[in-house]
N, C-alpha and C positions, 0 to 999 in steps of 0.2 A: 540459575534455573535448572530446575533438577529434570535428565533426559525421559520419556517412559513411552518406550517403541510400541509396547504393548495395549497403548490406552485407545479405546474407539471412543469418538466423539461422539456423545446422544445423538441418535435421530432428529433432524427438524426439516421446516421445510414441505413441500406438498409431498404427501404419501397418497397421493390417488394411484399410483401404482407406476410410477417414472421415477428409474432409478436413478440417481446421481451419484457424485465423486467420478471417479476414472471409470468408473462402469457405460455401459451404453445403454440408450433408451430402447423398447424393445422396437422399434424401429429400426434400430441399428445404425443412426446415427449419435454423436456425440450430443448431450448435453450442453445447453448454455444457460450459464445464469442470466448473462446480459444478452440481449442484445440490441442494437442502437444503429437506426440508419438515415442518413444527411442529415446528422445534429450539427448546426447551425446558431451561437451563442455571440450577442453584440453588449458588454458593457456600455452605457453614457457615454461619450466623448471619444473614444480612440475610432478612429477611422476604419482600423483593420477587427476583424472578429475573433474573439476570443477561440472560438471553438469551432470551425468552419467545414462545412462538409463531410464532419466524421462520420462512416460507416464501421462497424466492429460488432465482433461474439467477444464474449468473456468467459471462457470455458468452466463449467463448473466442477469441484474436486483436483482442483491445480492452480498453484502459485500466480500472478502473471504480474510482471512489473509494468508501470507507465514510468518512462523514463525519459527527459527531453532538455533541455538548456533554460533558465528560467525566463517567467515568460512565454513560456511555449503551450500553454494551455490545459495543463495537468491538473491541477485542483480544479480547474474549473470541471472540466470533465469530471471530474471525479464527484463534483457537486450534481452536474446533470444526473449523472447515473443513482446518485442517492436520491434524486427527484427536489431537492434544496433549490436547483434551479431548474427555470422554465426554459425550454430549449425556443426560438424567435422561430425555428423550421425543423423538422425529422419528429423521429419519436424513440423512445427509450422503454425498452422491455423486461421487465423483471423477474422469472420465471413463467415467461410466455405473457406475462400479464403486463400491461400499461403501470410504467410505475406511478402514473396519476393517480390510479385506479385503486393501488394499496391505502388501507388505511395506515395511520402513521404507525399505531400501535401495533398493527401485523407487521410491520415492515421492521418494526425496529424490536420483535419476537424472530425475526429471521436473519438480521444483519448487524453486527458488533460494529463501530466504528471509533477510529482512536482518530481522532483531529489533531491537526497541525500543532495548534496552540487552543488554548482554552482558558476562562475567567471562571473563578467560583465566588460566588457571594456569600457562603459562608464557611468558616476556618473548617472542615472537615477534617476528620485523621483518616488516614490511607487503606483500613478497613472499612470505614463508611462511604467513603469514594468506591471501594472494589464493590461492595453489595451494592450500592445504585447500580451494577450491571444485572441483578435479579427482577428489578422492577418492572421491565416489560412482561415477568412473568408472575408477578405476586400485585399488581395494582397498587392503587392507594391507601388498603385498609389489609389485608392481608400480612401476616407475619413471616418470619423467614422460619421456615423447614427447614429438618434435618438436610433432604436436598443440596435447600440454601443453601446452609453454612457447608457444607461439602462442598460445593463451586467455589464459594468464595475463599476456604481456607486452600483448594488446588491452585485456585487463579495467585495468590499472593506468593505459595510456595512457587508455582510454576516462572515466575517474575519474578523473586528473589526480592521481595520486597515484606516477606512473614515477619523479619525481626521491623518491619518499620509497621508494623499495623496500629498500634496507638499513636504514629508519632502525628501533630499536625500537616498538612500538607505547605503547609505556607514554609518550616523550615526545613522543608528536602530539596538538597541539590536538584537543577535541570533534567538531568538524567534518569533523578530516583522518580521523580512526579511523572516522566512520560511509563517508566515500567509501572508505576503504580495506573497511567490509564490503559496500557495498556491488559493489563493485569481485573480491569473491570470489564474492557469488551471481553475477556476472555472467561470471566463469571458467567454472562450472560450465557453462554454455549450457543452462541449463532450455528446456521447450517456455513454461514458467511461471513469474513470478515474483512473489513473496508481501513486500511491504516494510509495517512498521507503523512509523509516523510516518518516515517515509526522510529528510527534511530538517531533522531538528530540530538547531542549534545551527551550520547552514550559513548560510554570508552571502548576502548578494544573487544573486553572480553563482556561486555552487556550486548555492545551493537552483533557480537555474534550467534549470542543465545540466542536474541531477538528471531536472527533469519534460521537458526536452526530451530529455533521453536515454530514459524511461520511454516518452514517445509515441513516438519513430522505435522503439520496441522492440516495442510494439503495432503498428507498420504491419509491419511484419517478418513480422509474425506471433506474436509473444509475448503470450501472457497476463499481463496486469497484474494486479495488487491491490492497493492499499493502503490504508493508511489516514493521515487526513493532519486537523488542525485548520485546512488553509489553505482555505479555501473558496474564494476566488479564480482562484489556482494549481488545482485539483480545477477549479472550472469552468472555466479556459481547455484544459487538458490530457485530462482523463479524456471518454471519452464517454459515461459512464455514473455517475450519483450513486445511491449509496444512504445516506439519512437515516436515522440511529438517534435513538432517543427511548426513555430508559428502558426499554431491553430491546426496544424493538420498531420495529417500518418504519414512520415518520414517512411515507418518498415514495419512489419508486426511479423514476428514468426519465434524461432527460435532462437537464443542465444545468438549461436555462431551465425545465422542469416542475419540476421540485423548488425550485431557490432561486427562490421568492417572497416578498415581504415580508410576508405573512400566516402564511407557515408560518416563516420564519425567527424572527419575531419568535414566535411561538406558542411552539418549540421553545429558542430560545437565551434567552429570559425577557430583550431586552433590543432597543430599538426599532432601527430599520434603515432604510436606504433602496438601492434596487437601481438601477443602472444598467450601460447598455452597457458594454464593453470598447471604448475609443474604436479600438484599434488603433495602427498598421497589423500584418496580420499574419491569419495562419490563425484566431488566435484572436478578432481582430475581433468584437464583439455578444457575444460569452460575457456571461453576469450579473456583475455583480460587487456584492458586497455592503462597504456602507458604515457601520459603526456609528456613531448618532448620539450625541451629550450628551444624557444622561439623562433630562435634564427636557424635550427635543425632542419629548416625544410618545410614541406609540405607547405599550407594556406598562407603563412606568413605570420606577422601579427595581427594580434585582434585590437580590436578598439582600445582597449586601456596599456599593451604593449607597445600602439601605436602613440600615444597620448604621452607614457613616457620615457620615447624618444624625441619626442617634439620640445620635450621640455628644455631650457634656454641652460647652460653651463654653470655652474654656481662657482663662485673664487673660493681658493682656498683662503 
């Protein structure tokens, strides 16, 4: 994915005259895209609530990871907030507005979203996949603009997936099909973009574009979200961490307020130790969390290091 410091993201978003990105309202308080208070989420059958008690802003024109142990309630939230689900108590806010309230097509003219996993029903090639991110802005009968094809042929350079634009979707590797969607929320030019787990099954040097394309997208002005298991990547990248635990806010602030090795190890049930980001680089001093061998101390084992030790001596 090719770098470009210098690119401003279209405008979108309400222009009644509140500004967003890192800027302040003329209020002089900060901007939020979200915000969400006593969201309260009960799947069928588990006893315990998926999503309990959440209160949170999601700041707009900045990174923020949701980050927690699985299980811990993160897509789901991540579902309330896109309004996919109906919260059982609270309410959820979406540029001041009730995300009920959005119609689907405003909402999804405002907000990119790359899903965990996804089905296609039909063999698409990886350019027809990326221009489905124009359709919230060209409808059902409408043609693709010069515009258009300028998002779409940035979206594909920018993902590094240009040389795969004829190829089918069905034979690209794991990794090529998520930058290829991710590569279509990015067609769209949301003011916001919504990714749940966005690097999973990416190598080294994809999983890093990815988050270096995520920040220069936040400096732009783009609203982030994700949700990601890389705690590392989340603290060099995002500037904002929110901890789940069992349905509920373990910690939300900064990097270094949250990943501490008291709460990390509280929360992940497995001991740790924290150190700087040696650098060189922006991200320089970021936490970075280290898991130790089991028996290094801290919590102890967890369930499956407990499980095998338990296990019975096998004969040579």
């Amino acid at each position: 994915m090719k770098g470009d410091p210098g690119y401003q993201w279209p405008a979108t978003g309400d222009q009644s005259g509140k500004e967003t990105g890192n800027r302040k309202l003329a209020t002089g308080h900060s901007s939020a895209a979200w915000r969400c208070s006593a969201l309260t989420f009960r799947y069928p059958g588990p006893a315990r609530a998926a999503v309990e008690e959440v209160s949170l802003e999601i700041p707009s024109g900045a990174c923020t990871a949701l980050i927690g142990p699985n299980g811990s309630g993160k897509s789901t939230l991540l579902r309330l907030l896109l309004g996919t689900l109906r919260p059982g108590t609270g309410e959820v806010r979406f540029r001041e507005r009730d995300v009920r309230r959005w119609g689907r097509a405003a909402l999804a003219r405002e907000i990119g979203v790359v899903p965990q996993e996804e089905e296609s029903a039909f063999p698409l090639t990886v350019r027809e996949l990326v221009a489905m991110g124009r359709y919230p802005h060209l409808g059902p009968w409408r043609r693709e603009g010069a515009v258009d094809r300028h998002a779409i042929e940035r979206a594909l350079e920018r993902c590094d997936v240009a040389h795969l634009a004829e190829r089918p979707m069905p034979t690209l590797s794991g990794g090529e099909r998520q930058r290829a969607r991710i590569a279509r929320a990015l067609a769209q030019e949301p003011g916001t973009l919504v990714l749940d787990e966005p690097t999973t099954a990416l190598d080294i040097r994809h999983e890093m574009e990815i988050f270096e394309l995520l920040r220069d997208l936040g400096h732009a002005g783009v609203t982030v979200l994700l949700v990601t298991h890389n705690l590392n990547l989340a603290a060099r990248y995002a500037e904002r961490l929110v901890l789940l635990h069992q349905g509920r806010i373990a910690a939300e602030g900064t990097p270094s307020a949250v990943l501490t090795r008291e709460r990390v190890e509280s929360v992940y049930g497995w001991p740790v130790t924290i150190a700087p980001h040696p650098g060189p680089g922006p991200d320089a001093g970021a936490p970075q969390v280290v898991p130790l061998a089991e028996d290094a101390g801290g919590t102890g084992p967890g369930p499956i290091g407990g499980a095998v030790a338990s296990l019975p001596e096998m004969n040579p």
